[in-house]
N, C-alpha and C positions, 0 to 999 in steps of 0.2 A: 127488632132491636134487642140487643145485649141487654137483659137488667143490670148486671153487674160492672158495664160501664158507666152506665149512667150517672150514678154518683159520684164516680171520677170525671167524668167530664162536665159537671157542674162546679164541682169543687175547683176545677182546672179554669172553668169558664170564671167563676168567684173571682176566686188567685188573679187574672188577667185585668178583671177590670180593676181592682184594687189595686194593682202596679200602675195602670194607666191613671187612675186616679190620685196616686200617691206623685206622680210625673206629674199631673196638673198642678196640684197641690205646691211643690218644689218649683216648679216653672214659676208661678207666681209671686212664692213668697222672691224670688231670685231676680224676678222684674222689678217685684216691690222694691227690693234694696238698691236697686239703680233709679230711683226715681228720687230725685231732692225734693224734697218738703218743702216751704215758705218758710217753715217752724224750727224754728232750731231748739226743739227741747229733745232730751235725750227721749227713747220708748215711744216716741210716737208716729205710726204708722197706720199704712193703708187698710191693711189686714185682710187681701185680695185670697189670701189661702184658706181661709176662713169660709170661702164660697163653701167649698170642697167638705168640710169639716161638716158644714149644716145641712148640705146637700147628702151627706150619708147619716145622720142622723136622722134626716124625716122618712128616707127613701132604703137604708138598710139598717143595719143595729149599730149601736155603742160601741164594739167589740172593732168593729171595724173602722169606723172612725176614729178610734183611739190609735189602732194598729197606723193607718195613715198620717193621721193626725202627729206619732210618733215618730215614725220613719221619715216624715215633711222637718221637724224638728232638728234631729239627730242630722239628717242630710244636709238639710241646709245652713246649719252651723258648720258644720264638715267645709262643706264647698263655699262658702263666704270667707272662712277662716276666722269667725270669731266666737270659737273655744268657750270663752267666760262669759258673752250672754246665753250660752246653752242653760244655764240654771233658770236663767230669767224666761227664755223662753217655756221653759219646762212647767216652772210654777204659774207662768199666766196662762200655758194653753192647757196643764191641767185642771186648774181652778175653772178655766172655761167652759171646758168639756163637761164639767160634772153640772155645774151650774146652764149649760142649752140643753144638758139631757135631761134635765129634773123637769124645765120649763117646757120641752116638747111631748114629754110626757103627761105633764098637768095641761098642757093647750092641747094637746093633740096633732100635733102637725101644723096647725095653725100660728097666725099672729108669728110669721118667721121672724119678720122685722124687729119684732122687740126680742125674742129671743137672741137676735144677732145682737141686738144693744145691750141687752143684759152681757149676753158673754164677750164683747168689747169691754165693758165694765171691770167686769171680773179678770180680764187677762190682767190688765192695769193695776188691781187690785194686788192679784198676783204677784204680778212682779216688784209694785212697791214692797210688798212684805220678803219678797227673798232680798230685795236692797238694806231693808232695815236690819235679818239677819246678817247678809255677807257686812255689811258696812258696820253696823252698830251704832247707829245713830240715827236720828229722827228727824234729821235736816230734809231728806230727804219726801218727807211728806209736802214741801214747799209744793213738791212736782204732781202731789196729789190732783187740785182740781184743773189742772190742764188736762192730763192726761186723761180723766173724767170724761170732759169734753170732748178731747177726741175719741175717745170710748165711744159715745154716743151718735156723733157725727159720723165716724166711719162705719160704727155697727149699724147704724139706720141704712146707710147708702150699701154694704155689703147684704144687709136683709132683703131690703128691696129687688136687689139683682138677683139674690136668693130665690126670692119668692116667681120673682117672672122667671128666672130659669123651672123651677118646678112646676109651674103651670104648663109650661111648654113640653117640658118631661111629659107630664100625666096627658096631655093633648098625645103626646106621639104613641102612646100608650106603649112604652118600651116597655119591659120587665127586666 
């Protein structure tokens, strides 16, 4: 075999699953937004894209996650058509991401579950504070310990699924 393919055809093999994953990532958040809640508070959500997010964080780098995680963002404000929660989503799933990668780094791979709680937390968090800037006002902290709650709630049930998808990974022993 070629040396000098090789590396392009990894790089190519990378590229691919990252599209496909970035598709998973989009397909989900795109279900999510078709599903009604019982909850009628504004920001809170399922956070099924979120799988995708912690699933390349224990299994590939930051770098990549980010790239998805960005391209899920950008896309699916795009294809929703709502423009003006692009910020919100920007600062919760950045705030996220820094905050699963710190904790998967300090666990090790481990305790997915609370990792996912923490960074539901933290989207929340997020997006309260781009409220407080865009808005300017403080009325807005009302929404705080809901959205807490479903932080936790949905990060636990997102970890979970997490977590048994990665087991099942490491069983099929893909690379």
């Amino acid at each position: 075999m070629d040396t000098n393919k090789s590396p392009k055809k990894k790089n190519l093999r990378h590229l691919l699953l990252l599209s496909i994953l970035t598709a998973m990532a989009l397909t989900l958040f795109l279900v999510e937004a078709q599903i009604p809640l019982p909850i009628g508070i504004a920001g809170v959500k399922l956070g099924l894209a979120n799988l995708v997010t912690l699933f390349l964080l224990v299994k590939f780098s930051a770098r990549d996650a980010a790239a998805v995680l960005g391209m899920r963002i950008f896309l699916g404000n795009l294809f929703t058509g709502q423009a003006v929660s692009l910020l919100y989503s920007l600062a919760g799933g950045i705030l996220s991401l820094v905050v699963m990668l710190l904790l998967c780094r300090i666990l090790k791979g481990k305790s997915i579950w609370f990792v996912s709680v923490m960074g539901g937390i933290s989207h929340n968090l997020g997006q309260i504070l781009i409220a407080m800037c865009l808005l300017g006002v403080g009325g807005v902290l009302y929404y705080l310990p809901f959205l807490l709650v479903s932080g936790i709630l949905m990060g636990l049930l997102t970890g979970l699924v997490t977590q048994g998808f990665l087991a099942a990974w490491d069983r099929l022993h893909i690379q």
